[in-house]
C-alpha positions, 0 to 999 in steps of 0.5 A: 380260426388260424389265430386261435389255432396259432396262440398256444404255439406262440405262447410256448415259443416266448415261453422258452425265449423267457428261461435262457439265461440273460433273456431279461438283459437281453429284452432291455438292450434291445429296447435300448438299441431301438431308441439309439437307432430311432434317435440317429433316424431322427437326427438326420432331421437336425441337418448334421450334414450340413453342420459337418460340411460348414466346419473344418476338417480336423473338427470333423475327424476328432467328433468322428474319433468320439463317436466311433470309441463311444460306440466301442465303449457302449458295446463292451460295456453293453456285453458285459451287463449282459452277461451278468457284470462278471468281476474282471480277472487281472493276472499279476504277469502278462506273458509275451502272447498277451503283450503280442496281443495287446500290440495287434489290438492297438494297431487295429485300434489305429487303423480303425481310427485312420479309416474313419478319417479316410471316410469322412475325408471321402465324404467331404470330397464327394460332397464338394464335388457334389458342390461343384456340379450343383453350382454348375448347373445352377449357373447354365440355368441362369445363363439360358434364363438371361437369354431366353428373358432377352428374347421375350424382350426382342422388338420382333415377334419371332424373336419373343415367341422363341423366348416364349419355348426357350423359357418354357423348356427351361423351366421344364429342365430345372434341377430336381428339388428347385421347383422355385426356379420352375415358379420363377420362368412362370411368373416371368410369363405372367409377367409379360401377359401383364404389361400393356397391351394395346388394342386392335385398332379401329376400322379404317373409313373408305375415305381414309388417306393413304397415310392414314391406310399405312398407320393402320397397316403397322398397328395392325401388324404390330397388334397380330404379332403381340397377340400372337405371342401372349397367345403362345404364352397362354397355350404353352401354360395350358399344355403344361397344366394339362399333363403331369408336369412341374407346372401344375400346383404352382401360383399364376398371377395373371392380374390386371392382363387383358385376354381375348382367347386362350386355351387351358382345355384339360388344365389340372388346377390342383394346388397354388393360386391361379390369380385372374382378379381385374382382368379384361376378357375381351372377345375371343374364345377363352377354354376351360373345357375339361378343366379339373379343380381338384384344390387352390384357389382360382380367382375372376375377383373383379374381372370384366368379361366384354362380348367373348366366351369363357367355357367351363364345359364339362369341367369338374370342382371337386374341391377348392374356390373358384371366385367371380366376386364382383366381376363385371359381364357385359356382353358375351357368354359363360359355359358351364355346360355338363359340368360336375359340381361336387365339392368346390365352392364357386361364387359369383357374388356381388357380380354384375351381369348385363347382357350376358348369357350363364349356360349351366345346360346339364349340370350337376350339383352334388356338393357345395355351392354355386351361389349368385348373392347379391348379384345384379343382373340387367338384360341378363340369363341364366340357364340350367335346363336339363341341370339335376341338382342332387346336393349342395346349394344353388343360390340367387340370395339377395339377388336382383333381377331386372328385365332377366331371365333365369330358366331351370326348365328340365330341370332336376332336384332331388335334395339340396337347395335352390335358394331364391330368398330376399331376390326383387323381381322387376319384369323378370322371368323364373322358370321351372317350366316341366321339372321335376321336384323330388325332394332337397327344398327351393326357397322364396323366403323374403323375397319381393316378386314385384313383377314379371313371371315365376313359373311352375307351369306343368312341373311336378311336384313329388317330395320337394318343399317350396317356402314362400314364407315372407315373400310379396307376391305380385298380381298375376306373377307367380303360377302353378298352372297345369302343375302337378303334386304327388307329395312335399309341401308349399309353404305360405305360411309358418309357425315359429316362437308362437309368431305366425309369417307369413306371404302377402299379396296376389295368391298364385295362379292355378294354386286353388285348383291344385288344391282342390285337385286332389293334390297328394302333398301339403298347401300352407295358406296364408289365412288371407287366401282361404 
C-alpha cells in the first residue's frame, strides 16, 4: 500500500534530478567515485601499510606527493568534464593580482606538500612506537613463558602446580590477535600430561620389612603429588573449556596420556582437535557431563578404557565427530545418560567391549548416528531403556555379541533406524521388553541369531517396520510373546528383481498368535512358515 502509494512521487523526484544540467555527467562521476573508493577499501587487503613501513622514508613521501597531486589532477580534470569541457580563456597580460594569486597557490601547493610528509613522518613514528610496545610485550611473554615452564619442571610438586596457574594465566593474558601463543601454553600442558607416568605402587604384605614399608612410603608419596599435578592440569583445561575464553576452539593433543579422573563438566568443544587417540583411562571418575559438541573432532581412536567411569551424561552433539574407533573397554562404564544426540556423528566401530557397561538411559537420538559396526562385545551391556529415538540411526552392523546383553526396554522409536543387520548372536540377550515402535524401521536384515534371546515380549507395535529378511533365526531365540500390533509391518519375507529373500529357521515365538490375534498391521511369512 505505502509502496504504491510512494512510487509516482519518486518517479517525479528522478524526473527533476534528470533535466539539471550536467545530471548525465554527474550520474557518471558518481559511478566512477564509488569504484575509486571500493578499489582504495580493498587495497587495505594488499597490506600497503606494511609495504609502506619496509621502505625508506624519502620513498614514502615521494609516492605520498604522487598520490596527493594525482588526486588534485583527477578533481580539476573531473570538474571540468562536468561542467561541459568548457575552452580555457588564457589572457594575453596577467595583471599584478593574477601573479599575487598565482604566488599564494604555490605557496599552498607547498605547504600541502609539507603536511602530507609531516603525516606520513607521524605515521611512521606512531607505528615504530607501536613497534616498540609490541616487542616489548612479546618479550614479557617469553619471560614469564620461560619461568612458569621451569616450575612445571621443578622436582617438588608445589613448585609444578604453581606452574601449572602461572601458565594458565598466561596464556589468558596473551596479546590480542596471538591466540598461537594461547595454543602454545596448551600444547605445553599436553605435553606434560603426556610424559611417563608411573603408576600407583602395589599394596604392601603384612610381612613386608621395614625397608620395604619406606620405598612404598616414597613412591606413594611421589605418585599422589604427580597425580595431583596432571590432575590440576586436567581441571584447569576444563575450567576454561567451560567458559567463554580463548581456550575454546583450540587443538588438545592428549595422545598416549594415561588418565584415571579428570573433570571437563560443561567443557564447549566447538572447533580444533580435542585428540585422546591411545590414551589409558585407567580408574577413577573422568567427566564430560553437561559437555557441549557443537563442531571439531574429538577422538578416543584407540584408547583403553580400564575399571573407571567416563560420563557423558546429558551432554549435547550437535555437530562434529566424536570417534571411539577401535578402542578397548575392559571393565568399567560409560555414560551416556540423558544425552541429546542431534547432529554429531559418534562411532564406536570396530571397538572391543569386555566387561563393560554402555548406559544411554534416556537418550535422545534425533540426528545423525550412534554406531557400534563391527564392534566385538564380551561380557559386555548396553543400555538404552527409557531412550526415544526420533531420528537418525543407532547401529549394531556387523557386530558380534557374545554372552552380551543389549537392553532397549522402555524404550521409544518413532522414525530413524535401530539397525541390528549381519549382528551373530552367541548366548547373547536383545531386549525390546514393553517398548513402543511407532514408526522409523529396526532392521534384522542378515543377521545370524544363532543363540541366546531377541526379545519383543509386551511391545507394541504401531507404524514401525521390522526386517528380518536374510536373517537365521535360532530355535527358541527370537519372541513376540504378549506383543502387540496396532499397525507397521514385520517383514521375513521380500521381493526384490523378481528374486525372493528370505529368513530361515525357527519361526518366532508367540508370532502365529500375533497373527491370528487380529493383529492390525502386516506379517511377511517366509513360505516355509505357512
Amino acid at each position: 500500500m505505502l509502496f504504491a502509494a510512494g512510487l509516482p512521487l519518486v518517479l517525479r523526484a528522478w524526473e527533476m534530478l534528470w533535466s539539471l544540467p550536467y545530471a548525465g555527467r554527474l550520474f557518471l562521476s558518481g559511478i566512477g567515485l564509488t569504484v575509486i573508493a571500493l578499489s582504495v577499501l580493498g587495497g587495505r587487503k594488499l597490506h600497503i601499510g606494511t609495504r609502506a613501513e619496509q621502505a625508506r622514508l624519502g620513498s614514502v613521501i615521494a609516492v605520498a606527493w604522487i598520490v596527493v597531486a594525482a588526486l588534485v589532477a583527477l578533481i580539476v580534470t573531473g570538474t571540468w568534464w562536468v561542467m561541459g569541457s568548457p575552452q580555457p580563456l588564457m589572457p594575453d597580460q596577467l595583471p599584478p593580482r593574477a601573479l599575487d594569486a598565482i604566488a599564494t597557490r604555490a605557496f599552498a601547493v607547498v605547504a600541502g606538500l609539507g603536511a602530507a610528509a609531516l603525516l606520513v613522518i607521524s605515521y611512521r613514528r606512531q607505528r615504530t612506537t607501536e613497534r616498540g610496545d609490541q616487542r616489548e610485550v612479546t618479550k614479557l611473554f617469553t619471560e614469564r613463558f620461560d619461568s612458569a615452564s621451569e616450575k612445571l619442571g621443578s622436582e617438588h610438586a608445589a613448585v609444578r602446580l604453581a606452574g601449572v596457574h602461572a601458565l594458565a594465566h598466561l596464556a589468558d593474558d596473551a596479546p590480542e590477535g596471538h591466540d598461537e601463543l594461547v595454543q602454545m601454553v596448551i600444547d605445553v600442558l599436553c605435553a606434560y600430561l603426556r610424559m611417563p607416568y608411573r603408576p600407583e605402587p602395589n599394596e604392601l604384605y603384612e610381612e613386608s620389612t621395614p625397608e620395604q614399608r619406606e620405598a612404598y612410603e616414597e613412591q606413594a608419596l611421589t605418585f599422589a603429588s604427580m597425580r595431583e599435578v596432571r590432575q590440576t592440569i586436567i581441571r584447569v583445561i576444563g575450567n576454561h573449556l567451560s567458559t567463554d575464553t580463548r581456550w575454546v576452539g583450540k587443538n588438545y593433543d592428549f595422545t598416549g596420556a594415561k588418565i584415571d579422573g579428570g573433570d571437563f563438566r560443561g567443557a564447549s568443544f566447538t572447533g580444533g582437535d580435542v585428540i585422546f587417540d591411545d590414551c589409558v583411562f585407567a580408574g577413577g571418575v573422568t567427566k564430560f557431563k553437561e559437555a557441549q559438541f557443537t563442531g571439531g573432532r574429538v577422538s578416543f581412536d584407540g584408547a583403553t578404557f580400564k575399571e573407571g567411569v567416563v560420563s557423558f551424561d546429558k551432554s549435547i552433539f550437535s555437530e562434529g565427530r566424536i570417534s571411539f574407533e577401535g578402542a578397548h573397554f575392559l571393565g568399567g562404564v560409560l555414560e551416556f545418560g540423558m544425552a541429546t544426540f542431534r547432529g554429531s556423528y559418534v562411532s564406536f566401530a570396530k571397538s572391543k567391549i569386555s566387561r563393560s557397561v554402555f548406559s544411554f538411559h534416556g537418550a535422545k537420538f534425533e540426528k545423525k548416528t550412534v554406531t557400534f559396526r563391527m564392534a566385538d562385545f564380551s561380557d559386555g551391556e548396553v543400555l538404552f531403556s527409557g531412550s526415544d529415538v526420533k531420528g537418525g540411526r543407532v547401529s549394531f552392523i556387523g557386530a558380534k555379541l557374545q554372552n552380551s546383553v543389549i537392553r532397549m526396554g522402555f524404550s521409544k522409536v518413532t522414525a530413524g533406524v535401530v539397525d541390528f543387520s549381519q549382528i551373530k548372536l552367541l548366548d547373547s540377550t536383545v531386549e525390546f521388553h514393553i517398548s513402543k515402535l511407532l514408526g522409523g524401521q529396526v532392521k534384522f536384515q542378515s543377521s545370524r541369531l544363532e543363540s541366546g534371546k531377541l526379545s519383543f515380549r509386551n511391545a507394541l507395535l504401531e507404524g514401525c517396520c521390522l526386517d528380518f529378511v536374510g536373517a537365521e533365526l535360532g530355535e527358541d531365540v527370537v519372541t513376540f510373546k504378549e506383543a502387540r500390533m496396532n499397525g507397521g509391518r514385520i517383514i521375513f519375507a521380500k521381493t526384490f528383481s523378481h528374486h525372493e529373500f528370505e529368513a530361515s529357521g525357527y519361526c518366532p515365538i508367540g508370532l502365529i498368535e500375533l497373527a491370528e490375534g487380529g493383529a492390525r498391521g502386516t506379517i511377511d511369512f517366509p513360505k516355509d512358515w505357512d
